[in-house]
N, C-alpha and C positions, 0 to 999 in steps of 0.2 A: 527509370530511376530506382534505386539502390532503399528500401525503404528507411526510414530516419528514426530513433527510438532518441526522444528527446530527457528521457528519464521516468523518472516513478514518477506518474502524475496523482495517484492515489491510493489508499488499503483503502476497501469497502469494508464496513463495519454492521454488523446489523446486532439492532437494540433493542428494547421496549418501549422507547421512549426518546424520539429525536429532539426536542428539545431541552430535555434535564442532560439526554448525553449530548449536547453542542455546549453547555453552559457548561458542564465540568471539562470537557476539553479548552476551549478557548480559557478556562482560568487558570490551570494546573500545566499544559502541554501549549501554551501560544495559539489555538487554533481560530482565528478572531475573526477572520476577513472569511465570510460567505461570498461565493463563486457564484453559485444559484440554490435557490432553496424552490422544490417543488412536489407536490401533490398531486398521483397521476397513475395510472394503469400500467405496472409493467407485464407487456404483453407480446414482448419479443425473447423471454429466457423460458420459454416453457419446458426445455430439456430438462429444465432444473427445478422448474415451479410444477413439477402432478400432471406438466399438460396443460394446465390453468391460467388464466392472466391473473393477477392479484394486483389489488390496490396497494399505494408504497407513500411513503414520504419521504422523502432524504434532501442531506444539506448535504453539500461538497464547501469543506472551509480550509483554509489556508494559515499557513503562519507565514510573515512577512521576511522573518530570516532566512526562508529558503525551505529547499525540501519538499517531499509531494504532500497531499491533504489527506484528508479524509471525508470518503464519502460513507457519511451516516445515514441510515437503512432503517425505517423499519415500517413491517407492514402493517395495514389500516384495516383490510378484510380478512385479514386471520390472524390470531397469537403466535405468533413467533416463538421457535421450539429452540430448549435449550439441548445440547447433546444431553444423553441417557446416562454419563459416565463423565466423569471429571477428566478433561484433558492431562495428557502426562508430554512431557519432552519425549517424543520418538515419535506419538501418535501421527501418522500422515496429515499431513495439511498445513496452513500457516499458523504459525504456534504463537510468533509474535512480532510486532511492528519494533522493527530498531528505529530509535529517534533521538534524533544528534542533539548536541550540546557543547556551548564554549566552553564551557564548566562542569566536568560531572559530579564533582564531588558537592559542590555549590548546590548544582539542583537536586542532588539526594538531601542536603542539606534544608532545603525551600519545604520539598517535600514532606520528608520528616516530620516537619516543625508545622506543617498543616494536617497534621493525621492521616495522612492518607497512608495506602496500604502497600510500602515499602517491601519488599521481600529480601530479608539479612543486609545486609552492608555493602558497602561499595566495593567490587570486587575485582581482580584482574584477568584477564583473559591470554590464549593462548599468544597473540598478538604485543603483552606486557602494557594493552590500554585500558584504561579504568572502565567498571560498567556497572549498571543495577538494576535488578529489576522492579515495577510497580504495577499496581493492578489497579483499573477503573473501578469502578459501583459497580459494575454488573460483568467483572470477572475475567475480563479481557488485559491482558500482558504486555507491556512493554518492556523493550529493553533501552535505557536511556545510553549513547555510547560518546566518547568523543567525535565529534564532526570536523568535519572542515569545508572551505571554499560556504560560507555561510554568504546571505543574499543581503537582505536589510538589518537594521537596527530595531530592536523591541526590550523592554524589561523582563521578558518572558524568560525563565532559565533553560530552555529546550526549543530548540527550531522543531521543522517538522520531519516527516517518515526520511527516514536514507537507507531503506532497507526492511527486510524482511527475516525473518526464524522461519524456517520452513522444514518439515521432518519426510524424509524418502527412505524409501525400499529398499533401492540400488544407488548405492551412490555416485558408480561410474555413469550408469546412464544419466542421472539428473544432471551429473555435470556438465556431460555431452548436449542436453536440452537447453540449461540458460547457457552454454556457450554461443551453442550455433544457431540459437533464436534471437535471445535476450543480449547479446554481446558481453556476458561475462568468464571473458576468458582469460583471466589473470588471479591462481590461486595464490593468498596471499598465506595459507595455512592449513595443513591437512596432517591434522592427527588424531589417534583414538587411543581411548583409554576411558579411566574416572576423571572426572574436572571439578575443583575443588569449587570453583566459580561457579558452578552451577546448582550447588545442592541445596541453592534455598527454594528451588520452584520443584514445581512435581514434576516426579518423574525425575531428577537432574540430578540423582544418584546414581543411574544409569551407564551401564559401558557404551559409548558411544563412536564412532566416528564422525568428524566435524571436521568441516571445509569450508571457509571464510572465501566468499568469490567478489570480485569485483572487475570492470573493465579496465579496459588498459588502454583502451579510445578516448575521448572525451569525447561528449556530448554534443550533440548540434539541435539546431531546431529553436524556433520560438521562446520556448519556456527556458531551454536549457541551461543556464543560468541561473535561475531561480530554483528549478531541481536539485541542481547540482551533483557531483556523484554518488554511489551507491554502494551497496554491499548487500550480496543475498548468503545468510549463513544454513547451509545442510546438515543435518542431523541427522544417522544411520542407527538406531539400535542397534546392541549384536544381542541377537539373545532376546526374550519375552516375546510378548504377542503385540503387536502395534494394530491401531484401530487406528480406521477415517473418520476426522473429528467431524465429517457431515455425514457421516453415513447415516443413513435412512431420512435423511434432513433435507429442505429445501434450500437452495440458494436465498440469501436475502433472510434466511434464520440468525438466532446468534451466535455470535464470531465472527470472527475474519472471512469475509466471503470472497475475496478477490485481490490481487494484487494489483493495480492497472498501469499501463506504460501508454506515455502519449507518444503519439506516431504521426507521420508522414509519409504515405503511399501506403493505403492500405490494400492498391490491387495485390503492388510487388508482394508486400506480407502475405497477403494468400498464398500465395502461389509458393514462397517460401516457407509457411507452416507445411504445409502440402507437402512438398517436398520432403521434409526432414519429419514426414510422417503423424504429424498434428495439427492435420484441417480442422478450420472456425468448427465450430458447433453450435456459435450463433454468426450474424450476420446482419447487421443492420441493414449494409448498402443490397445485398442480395434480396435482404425482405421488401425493403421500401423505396429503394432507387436513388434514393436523396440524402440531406441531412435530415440525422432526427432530432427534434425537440428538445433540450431539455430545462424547459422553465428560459431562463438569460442567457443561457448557451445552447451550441447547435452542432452537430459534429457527426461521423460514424462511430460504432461501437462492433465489435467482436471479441469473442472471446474461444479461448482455446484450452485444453488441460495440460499439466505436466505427466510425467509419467504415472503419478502415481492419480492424479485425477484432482489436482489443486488447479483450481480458476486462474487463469492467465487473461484479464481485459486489453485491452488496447484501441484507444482512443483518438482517430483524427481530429483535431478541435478547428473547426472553422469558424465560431463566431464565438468571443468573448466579452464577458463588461469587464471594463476598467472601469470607470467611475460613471455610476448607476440613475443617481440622480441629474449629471449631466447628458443622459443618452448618450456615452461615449463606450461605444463596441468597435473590437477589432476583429476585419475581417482576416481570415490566417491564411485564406486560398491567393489573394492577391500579395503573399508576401513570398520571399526565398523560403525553399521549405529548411533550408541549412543553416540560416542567418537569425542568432536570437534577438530575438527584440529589445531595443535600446532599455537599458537601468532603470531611466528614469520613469520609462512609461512602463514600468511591472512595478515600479515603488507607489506609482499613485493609487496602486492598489489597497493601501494603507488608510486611505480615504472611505473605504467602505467597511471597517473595521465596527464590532459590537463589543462594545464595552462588557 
């Protein structure tokens, strides 16, 4: 079997603090509905942990309109290190979550008007779509963009993640990476220069080359629908020194630690990372045989690098809660792995929502 990339199932985030950042997401960004929320030893990323297992807590939460989540990160047995250097646009790594919206100008609007830390005005992109950026409490970037193909209905003015900002080296190769792994092989925009749209965040003064990627497939698989599609945008500096926004950092530090796509066949994925020259570097099923744990769900995990050394997850999901207090889990393995799962059973999801 051909393996199935059913969309971004989440940006990992790592914080100081999982629960004041679950509260300012689920208020500001929709992110309301908890997947699992668990307290536990991560002791299968040691490439990226010192060697060391480290204690973690993280929430994986969702918005009902669609889009992937975010799993929030932070660790319990060490402080969590911030980069040594203020992130700038160019610096390698993921720079920042794009998150859809029926409205941008609306939710720059919402925004605004709660104080939060808008970065200049609503602006237009090489594309002629509205966008803007905002920052959490603790320094991490969004870009808010028009969406489409949105899931459920909520008062929220922002669904969830549809994408990523991500800064590369080379930008032919990167492209040749999320094409012939990720499926994003339809450039919708490739040009460089200065970008007027960009000069309120750092670094976004910059001469740049940028390439707006997205598929040209749709999606299959379980979630896929509720994911819905995506866009990964690359950023090339010409010129200056670019720095990796984890270098000397651990995974699960803070920032953006990961990108994750949920999957189906994770032999076939091997064998095709491998191939195209970026074998796992973690491996759940290789470590432990099985699904692994985590808290209400149960799945495999691996992870792989981009060219430049940006965290690529990817996640089999075999056991899910839909509604939590009913013990009602879905098994994924007894299902088509190409067939999304009916509307209305990913809407009940809505039921497990925190105010």
């Amino acid at each position: 079997m051909k393996p199935v990339i059913s969309g971004i199932q989440q940006i990992g985030i790592g914080i100081p603090d999982v629960h004041a950042a679950f509260k300012w997401y689920r208020e500001n960004l929709g992110m309301d509905i908890p997947i699992f929320e668990e307290a536990a030893e991560a002791n299968l990323m040691l490439p990226y942990t010192g060697g060391k297992p480290h204690e973690r807590h993280a929430i994986l939460a969702i918005n009902i309109q669609g889009g992937g989540g975010f799993e929030i990160w932070q660790y319990t047995s060490r402080t969590p290190e911030a980069p040594k250097f203020e992130p700038k646009l160019g610096d390698y790594g993921i720079y920042a979550a794009r998150i859809k919206s029926r409205n941008v100008a609306k939710a720059y609007e919402v925004m605004k008007a709660k104080g939060e830390k808008v970065q200049g005005e609503v602006q237009t992109g090489p594309d002629g779509k509205p966008h803007f950026f905002v920052k959490d409490p603790y320094g991490n970037l969004f870009q808010i963009v028009e969406g489409k193909d949105f899931f459920g209905e909520s008062d929220a003015a922002t669904g969830g993640p549809a994408g990523a900002v991500i800064a590369v080296s080379d930008m032919d190769k990167s492209i040749e990476f999320y094409k012939d792994i990720l499926g994003y092989d339809k450039v919708l925009y490739d040009e460089s220069g200065n970008f007027e749209d960009l000069k309120e965040i750092p670094g976004g003064e910059g001469e740049f080359r940028r390439v707006l990627l997205t598929h040209s497939q749709e999606r299959e698989g379980g979630f896929s629908r509720m994911f819905g599609s995506s866009q990964i945008e690359l950023f090339q500096l010409k010129g200056g020194s670019p720095k990796k926004i984890f270098e000397n950092r651990f995974w699960g530090d803070l920032g953006y630690i990961h990108l994750c796509f949920d999957i189906r066949g994770m032999e076939e994925l091997r064998k095709l990372c491998a191939e195209k020259g970026h074998p796992f570097t973690v491996d759940s099923q290789a470590a432990m045989g099985t699904s692994f744990d985590m808290g209400e769900a149960a799945g495999l995990f691996s992870y792989i690098e981009d060219p430049d050394g940006t965290l690529i997850e990817f996640v089999e999901t075999h056991k899910v809660p839909i509604m939590k207090k009913f013990n009602w889990y879905i098994n994924m393995l007894k299902r088509d792995a190409r067939k999304p799962l009916p509307n209305w059973m990913l809407k009940a999801l809505r039921f497990n929502r925190v105010k």
